[in-house]
C-alpha positions in Angstrom: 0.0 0.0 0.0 1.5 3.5 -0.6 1.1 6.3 1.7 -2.0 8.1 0.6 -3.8 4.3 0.6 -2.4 4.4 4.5 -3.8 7.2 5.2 -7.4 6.9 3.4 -7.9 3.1 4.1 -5.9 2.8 8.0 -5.8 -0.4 9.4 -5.5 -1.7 13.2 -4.0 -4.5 14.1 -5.9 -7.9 15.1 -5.6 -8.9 19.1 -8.7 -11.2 19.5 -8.3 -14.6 19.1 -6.4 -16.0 16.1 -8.1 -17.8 13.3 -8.5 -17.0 9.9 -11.7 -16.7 9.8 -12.1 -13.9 12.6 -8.9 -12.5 10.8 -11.1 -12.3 7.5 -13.8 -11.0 9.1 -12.0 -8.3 10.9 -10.7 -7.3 8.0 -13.8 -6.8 6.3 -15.7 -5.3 9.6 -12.7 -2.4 9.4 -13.3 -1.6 5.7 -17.1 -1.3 7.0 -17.0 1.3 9.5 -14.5 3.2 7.2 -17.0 3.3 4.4 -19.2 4.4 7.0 -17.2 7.0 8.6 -17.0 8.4 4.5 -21.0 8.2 3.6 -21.4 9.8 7.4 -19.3 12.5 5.8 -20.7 13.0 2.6 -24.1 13.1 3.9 -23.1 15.7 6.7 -21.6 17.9 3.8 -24.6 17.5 1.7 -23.0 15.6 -0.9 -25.1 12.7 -0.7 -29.0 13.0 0.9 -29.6 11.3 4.5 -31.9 8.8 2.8 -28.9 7.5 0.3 -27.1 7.3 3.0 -28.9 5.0 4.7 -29.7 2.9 2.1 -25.6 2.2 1.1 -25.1 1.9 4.8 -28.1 -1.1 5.2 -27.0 -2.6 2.0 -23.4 -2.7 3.3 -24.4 -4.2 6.3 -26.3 -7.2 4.9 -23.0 -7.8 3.0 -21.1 -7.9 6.2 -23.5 -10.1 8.1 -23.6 -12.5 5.3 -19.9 -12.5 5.2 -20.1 -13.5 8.8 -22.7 -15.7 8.5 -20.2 -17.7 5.6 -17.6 -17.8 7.7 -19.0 -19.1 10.9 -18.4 -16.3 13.0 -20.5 -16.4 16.6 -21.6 -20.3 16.3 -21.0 -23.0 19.3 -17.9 -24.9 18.6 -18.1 -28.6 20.0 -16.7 -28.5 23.6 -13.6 -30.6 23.6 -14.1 -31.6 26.9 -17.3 -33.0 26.6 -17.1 -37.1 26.4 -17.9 -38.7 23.4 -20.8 -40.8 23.2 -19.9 -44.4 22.3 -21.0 -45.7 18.3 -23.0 -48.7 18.0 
């Protein structure tokens, strides 16, 4: 990335915990609020009307929940320490 991408597209590093999926998913939930933070700014500067807005903003969200959705983000793993039940 240059500079200028830096600065207009910042990233944060990841602390939680490690897999790729909540590494992809990060990822994508950063470049969400950004967007965000830019329609936020266009709309408060009248580029763009309140309703637009909105609209980008709800469809961006779907994309980002069905992203999470794909990648399994929020389910139940099987608990390790749970005994297995013995196949017949």
């Amino acid at each position: 990335m240059t500079e200028r991408d830096d600065f207009l597209y910042p990233r944060s590093r990841y602390y939680g915990e490690f897999t790729p999926e909540n590494l992809v998913f990060n990822a994508n939930l950063q470049e969400f609020a950004q967007k965000v933070s830019y329609l936020c700014a266009m709309e408060t500067g009248g580029k763009i009307s309140a309703d637009q807005a909105y609209k980008e903003i709800k469809t961006m969200y779907r994309e980002l929940k069905k992203t999470r959705k794909n990648l399994g983000i929020g389910k139940k793993k099987p608990d390790d320490s749970a005994p297995e039940e013995p196949q017949s």
